[in-house]
C-alpha positions as CSV (number, residue, x, y, z in Angstrom):
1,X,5.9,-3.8,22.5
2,X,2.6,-2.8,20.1
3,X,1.0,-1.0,22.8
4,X,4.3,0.7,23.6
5,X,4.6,1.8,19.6
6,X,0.7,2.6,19.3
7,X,0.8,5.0,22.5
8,X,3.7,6.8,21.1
9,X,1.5,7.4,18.0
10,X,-1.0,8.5,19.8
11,X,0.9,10.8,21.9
12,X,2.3,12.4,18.9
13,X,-1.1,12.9,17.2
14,X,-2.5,14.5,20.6
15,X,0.8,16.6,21.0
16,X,0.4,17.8,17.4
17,X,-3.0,18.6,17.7
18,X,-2.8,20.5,20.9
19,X,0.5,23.0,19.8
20,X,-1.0,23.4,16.0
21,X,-1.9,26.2,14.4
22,X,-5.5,26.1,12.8
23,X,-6.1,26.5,9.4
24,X,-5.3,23.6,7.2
25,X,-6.8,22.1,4.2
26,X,-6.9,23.8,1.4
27,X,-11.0,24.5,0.4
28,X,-12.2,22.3,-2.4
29,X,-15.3,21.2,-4.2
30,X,-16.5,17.7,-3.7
31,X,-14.9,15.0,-6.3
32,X,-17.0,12.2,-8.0
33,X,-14.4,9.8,-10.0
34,X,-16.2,6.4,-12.4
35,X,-14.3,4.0,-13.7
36,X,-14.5,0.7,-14.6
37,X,-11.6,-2.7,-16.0
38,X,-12.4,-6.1,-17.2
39,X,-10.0,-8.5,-16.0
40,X,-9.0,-11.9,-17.7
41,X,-6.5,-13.8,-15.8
42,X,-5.0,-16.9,-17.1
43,X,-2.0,-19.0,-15.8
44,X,-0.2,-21.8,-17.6
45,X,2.0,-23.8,-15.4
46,X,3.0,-26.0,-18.2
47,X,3.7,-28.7,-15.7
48,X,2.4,-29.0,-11.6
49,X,-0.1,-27.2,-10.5
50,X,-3.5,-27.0,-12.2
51,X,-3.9,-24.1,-14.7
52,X,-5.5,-20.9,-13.1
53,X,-8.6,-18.9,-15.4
54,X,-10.6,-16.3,-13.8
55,X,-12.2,-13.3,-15.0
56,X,-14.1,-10.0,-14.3
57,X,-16.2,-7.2,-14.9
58,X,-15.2,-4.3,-12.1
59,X,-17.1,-0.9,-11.2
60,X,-15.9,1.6,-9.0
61,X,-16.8,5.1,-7.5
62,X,-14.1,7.1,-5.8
63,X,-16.3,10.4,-3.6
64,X,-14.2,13.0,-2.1
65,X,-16.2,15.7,-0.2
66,X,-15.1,19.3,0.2
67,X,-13.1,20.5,2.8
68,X,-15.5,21.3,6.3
69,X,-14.3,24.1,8.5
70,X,-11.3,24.3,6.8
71,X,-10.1,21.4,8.5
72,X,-11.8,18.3,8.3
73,X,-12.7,16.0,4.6
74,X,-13.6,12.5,4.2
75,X,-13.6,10.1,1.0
76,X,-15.6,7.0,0.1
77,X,-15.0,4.4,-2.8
78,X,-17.3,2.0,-3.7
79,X,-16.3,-1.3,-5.9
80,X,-18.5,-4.3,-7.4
81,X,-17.2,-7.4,-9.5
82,X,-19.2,-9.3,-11.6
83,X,-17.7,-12.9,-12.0
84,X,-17.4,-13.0,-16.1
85,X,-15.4,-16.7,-16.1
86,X,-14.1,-18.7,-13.7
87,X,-12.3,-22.6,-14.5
88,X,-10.1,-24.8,-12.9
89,X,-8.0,-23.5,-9.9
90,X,-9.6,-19.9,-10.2
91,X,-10.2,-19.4,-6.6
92,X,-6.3,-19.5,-6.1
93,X,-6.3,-16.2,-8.9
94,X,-7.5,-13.6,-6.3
95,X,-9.9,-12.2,-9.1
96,X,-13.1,-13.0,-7.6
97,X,-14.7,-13.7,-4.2
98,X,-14.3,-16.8,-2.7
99,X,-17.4,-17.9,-0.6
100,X,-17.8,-20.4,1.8
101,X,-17.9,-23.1,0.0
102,X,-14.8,-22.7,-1.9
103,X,-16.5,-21.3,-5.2
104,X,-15.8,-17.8,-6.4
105,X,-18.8,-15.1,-6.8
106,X,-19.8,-11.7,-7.4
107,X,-19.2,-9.4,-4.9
108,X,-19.5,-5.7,-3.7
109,X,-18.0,-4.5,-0.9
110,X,-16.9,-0.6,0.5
111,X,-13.1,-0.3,-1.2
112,X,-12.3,2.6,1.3
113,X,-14.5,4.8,3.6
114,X,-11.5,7.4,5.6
115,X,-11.6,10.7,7.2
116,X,-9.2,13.8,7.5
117,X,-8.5,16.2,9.9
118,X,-5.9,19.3,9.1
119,X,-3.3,19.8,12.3
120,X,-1.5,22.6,10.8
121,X,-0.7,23.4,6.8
122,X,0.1,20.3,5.9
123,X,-0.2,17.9,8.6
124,X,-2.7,16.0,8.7
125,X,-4.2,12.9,10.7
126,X,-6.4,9.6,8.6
127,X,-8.5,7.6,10.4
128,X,-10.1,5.0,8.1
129,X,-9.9,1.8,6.1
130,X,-7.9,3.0,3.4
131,X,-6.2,1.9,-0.3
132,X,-2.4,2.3,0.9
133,X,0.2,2.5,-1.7
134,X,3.3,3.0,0.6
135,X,6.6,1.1,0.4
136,X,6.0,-1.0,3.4
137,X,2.2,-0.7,3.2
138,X,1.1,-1.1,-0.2
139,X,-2.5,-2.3,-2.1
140,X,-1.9,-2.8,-5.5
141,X,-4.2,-2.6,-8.4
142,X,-3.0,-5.5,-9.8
143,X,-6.1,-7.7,-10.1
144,X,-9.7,-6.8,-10.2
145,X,-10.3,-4.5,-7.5
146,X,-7.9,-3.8,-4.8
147,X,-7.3,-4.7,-0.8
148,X,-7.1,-2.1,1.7
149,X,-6.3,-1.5,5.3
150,X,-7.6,-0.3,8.4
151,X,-5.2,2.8,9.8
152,X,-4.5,5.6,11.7
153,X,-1.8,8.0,10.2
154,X,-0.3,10.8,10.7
155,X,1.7,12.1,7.7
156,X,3.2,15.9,6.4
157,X,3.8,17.3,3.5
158,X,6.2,20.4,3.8
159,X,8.1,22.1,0.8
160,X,10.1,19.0,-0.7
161,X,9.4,16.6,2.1
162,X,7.5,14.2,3.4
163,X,6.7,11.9,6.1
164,X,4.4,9.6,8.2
165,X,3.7,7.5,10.8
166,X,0.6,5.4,10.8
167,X,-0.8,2.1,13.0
168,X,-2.4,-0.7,11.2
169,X,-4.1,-3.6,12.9
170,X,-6.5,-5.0,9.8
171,X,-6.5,-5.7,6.4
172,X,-8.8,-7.0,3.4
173,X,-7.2,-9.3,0.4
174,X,-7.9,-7.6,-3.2
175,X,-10.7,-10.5,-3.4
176,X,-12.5,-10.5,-0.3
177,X,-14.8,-7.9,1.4
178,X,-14.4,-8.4,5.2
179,X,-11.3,-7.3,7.1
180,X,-9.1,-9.5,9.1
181,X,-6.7,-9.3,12.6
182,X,-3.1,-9.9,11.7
183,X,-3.1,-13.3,13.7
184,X,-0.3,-15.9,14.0
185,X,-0.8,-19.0,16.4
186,X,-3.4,-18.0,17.7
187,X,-2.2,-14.6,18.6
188,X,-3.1,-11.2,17.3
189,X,-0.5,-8.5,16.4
190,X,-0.4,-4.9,14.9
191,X,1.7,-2.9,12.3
192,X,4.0,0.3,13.3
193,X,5.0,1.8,10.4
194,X,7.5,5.2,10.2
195,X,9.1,6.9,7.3
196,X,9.9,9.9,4.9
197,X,11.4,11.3,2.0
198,X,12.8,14.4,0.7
199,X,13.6,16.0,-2.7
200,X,16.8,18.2,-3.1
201,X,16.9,20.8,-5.7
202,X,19.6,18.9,-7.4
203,X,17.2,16.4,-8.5
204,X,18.1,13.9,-5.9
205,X,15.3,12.2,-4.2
206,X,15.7,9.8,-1.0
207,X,12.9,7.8,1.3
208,X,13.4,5.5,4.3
209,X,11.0,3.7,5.6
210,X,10.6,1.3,9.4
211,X,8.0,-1.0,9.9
212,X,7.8,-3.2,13.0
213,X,4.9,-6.0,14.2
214,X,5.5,-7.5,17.4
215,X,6.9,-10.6,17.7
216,X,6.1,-11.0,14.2
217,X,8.3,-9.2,11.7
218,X,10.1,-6.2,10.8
219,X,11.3,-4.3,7.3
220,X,13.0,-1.7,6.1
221,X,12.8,0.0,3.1
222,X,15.8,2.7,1.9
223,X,15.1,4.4,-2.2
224,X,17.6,6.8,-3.6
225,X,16.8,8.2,-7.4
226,X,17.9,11.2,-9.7
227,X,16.5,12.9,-12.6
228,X,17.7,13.7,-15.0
229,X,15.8,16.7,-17.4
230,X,16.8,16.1,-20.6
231,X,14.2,18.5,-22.1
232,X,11.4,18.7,-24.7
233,X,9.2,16.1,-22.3
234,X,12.0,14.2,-21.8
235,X,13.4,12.5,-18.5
236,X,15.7,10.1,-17.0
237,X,15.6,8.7,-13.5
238,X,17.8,6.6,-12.3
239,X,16.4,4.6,-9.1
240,X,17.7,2.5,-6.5
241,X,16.2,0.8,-3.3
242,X,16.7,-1.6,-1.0
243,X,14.8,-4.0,1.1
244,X,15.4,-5.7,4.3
245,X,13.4,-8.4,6.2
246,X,13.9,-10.1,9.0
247,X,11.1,-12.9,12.0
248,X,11.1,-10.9,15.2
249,X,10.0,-13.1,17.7
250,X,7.9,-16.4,18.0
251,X,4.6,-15.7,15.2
252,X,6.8,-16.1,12.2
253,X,6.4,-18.9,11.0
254,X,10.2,-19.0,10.4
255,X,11.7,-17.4,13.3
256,X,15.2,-17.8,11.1
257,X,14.1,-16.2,8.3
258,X,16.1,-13.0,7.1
259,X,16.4,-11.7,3.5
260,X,17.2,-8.6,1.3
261,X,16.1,-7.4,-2.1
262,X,17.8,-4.8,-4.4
263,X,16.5,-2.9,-7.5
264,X,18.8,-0.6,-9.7
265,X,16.5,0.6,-12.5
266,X,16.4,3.2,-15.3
267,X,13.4,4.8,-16.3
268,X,13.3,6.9,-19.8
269,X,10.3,9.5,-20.2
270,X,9.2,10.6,-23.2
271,X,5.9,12.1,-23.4
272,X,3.4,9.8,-22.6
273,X,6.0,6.7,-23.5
274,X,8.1,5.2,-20.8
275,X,10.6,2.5,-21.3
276,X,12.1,0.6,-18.7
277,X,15.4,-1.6,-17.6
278,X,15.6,-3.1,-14.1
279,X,17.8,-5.2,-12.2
280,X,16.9,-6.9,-8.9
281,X,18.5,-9.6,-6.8
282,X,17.6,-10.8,-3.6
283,X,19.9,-11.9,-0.8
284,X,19.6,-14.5,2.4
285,X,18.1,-18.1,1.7
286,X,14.4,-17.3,1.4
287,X,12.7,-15.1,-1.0
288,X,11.5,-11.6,0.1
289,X,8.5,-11.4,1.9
290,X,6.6,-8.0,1.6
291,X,3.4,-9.0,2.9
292,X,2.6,-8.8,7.4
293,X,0.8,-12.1,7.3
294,X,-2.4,-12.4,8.6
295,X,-5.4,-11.6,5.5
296,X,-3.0,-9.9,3.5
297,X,-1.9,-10.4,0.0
298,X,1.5,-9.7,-1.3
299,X,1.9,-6.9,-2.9
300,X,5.5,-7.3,-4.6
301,X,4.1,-6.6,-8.3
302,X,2.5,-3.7,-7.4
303,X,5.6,-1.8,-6.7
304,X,6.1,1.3,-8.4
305,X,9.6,3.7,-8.9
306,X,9.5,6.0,-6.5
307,X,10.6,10.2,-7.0
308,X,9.8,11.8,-4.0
């Protein structure tokens, strides 16, 4: 089934290229972004499990080059972690590296090397090991430095809509700095991931999303929000979306396992203040599982509102 869904990907990239029209990325000058975040991490349990301490100095160095030909760009980002503090249970806090011996270290590592090439205005194809901050495919910066994946996407951005399609087959925890195969007894699988949103001029926005791994798992992701202008820098958006999980197949490791989660939240704007009220619930008999298994971490708190 993951050859069948990386073939069509591929046909659609090759059919795209071959009927395109040239020109497409806009020309730009090359980009050079430094920044850096100390990170102190520290988990009480009260009672159980051994308290979790961890912290860290992080550097990192985001290059975009210019645009070549008109048609083809790449980026590079470059992170580093300098253990500060590490006690107890720290390897467990996903701050630091953990090497071979089970202790936690300081680590550098390529964040996200990737390259573009323009189909038509527009569309475009990414080939690389990339940050991903999609729905169903999302590295959040929630710790020290982030995790990444390894992809091939084809995505569009027309007027008030979007959408992509990409194939993932490897990822890299926030903490680590090799990649991994998704793997499951023994067996490897892949990611197929499809979706899109739109805008209308109303101020509604929608997405869907539909992400499949063989025999593994599949998701779906459906968001609908409004906004609301309420003038002099101020906004309201009210946003919904929904979540569904379900094992597909033998790899799970609970081939019953179905669930849901829901979130109904409203977000006011104000200048540069935001204040925020959210409800979520989740449905079926096991909590939500966002992550594809294999290396990867889950990303659940790294979720952001979403306005298309």
């Amino acid at each position: 089934m993951a050859k069948f869904h990386r073939s069509l990907l591929s046909t659609a990239v090759i059919m795209a290229t071959v009927t395109a029209a040239p020109v497409v990325l806009a020309a730009s000058e090359p980009e050079l972004t430094l920044s850096t975040r100390t990170f102190y991490f520290n988990r009480d349990f009260r009672e159980g499990p051994e308290d979790r301490v961890a912290a860290a100095q992080a550097f990192r160095a985001d290059y975009l080059s210019p645009t070549f030909g008109e048609r083809f760009q790449f980026g590079l980002t470059a992170l580093a972690n300098i253990k500060l503090d590490g006690r107890n249970n720290d390897a467990a806090a996903d701050v630091n590296r953990v090497n071979s011996d089970g202790e936690t270290e300081h680590s550098a590592k390529i964040g996200q090397v990737f390259f573009d090439a323009g189909i038509t205005e527009g569309t475009k194809v990414r080939v690389g090991r990339v940050i991903m901050g999609l729905p169903l495919l999302n590295d959040p910066d929630i710790r020290s430095t982030p995790g990444a994946h390894q992809i091939v996407m084809l995505s569009g951005d027309y007027d008030n809509g979007e959408f992509y399609a990409l194939y993932n087959d490897e990822a890299r925890t926030r903490s680590d700095i090799s990649f991994e195969e998704y793997s499951s007894g023994g067996e490897d699988y892949e990611v197929i991931i499809a979706g899109g949103g739109y805008k209308f001029d109303n101020g509604v926005g929608v997405h869907a999303a539909y992400g499949y791994a063989d025999d593994y798992q599949r998701q779906i992701y459906l968001n609908a929000n409004y906004t609301y202008d309420l003038g002099d820098a101020r906004s309201l958006l009210i946003d919904f979306y929904h979540y569904d999980g379900e094992a597909e197949g033998n790899l799970y490791s609970d081939p019953d396992y179905n669930s849901t989660m829901s979130n109904l939240a409203a977000r006011y704007t104000m200048g540069n203040l935001k204040l925020l009220v959210s409800y979520q619930t989740i449905g079926g008999d096991d909590a939500y599982d966002f992550a594809w298994g294999g290396q990867r971490p889950n990303p659940a708190a790294g979720l952001e509102l979403r306005s298309v």
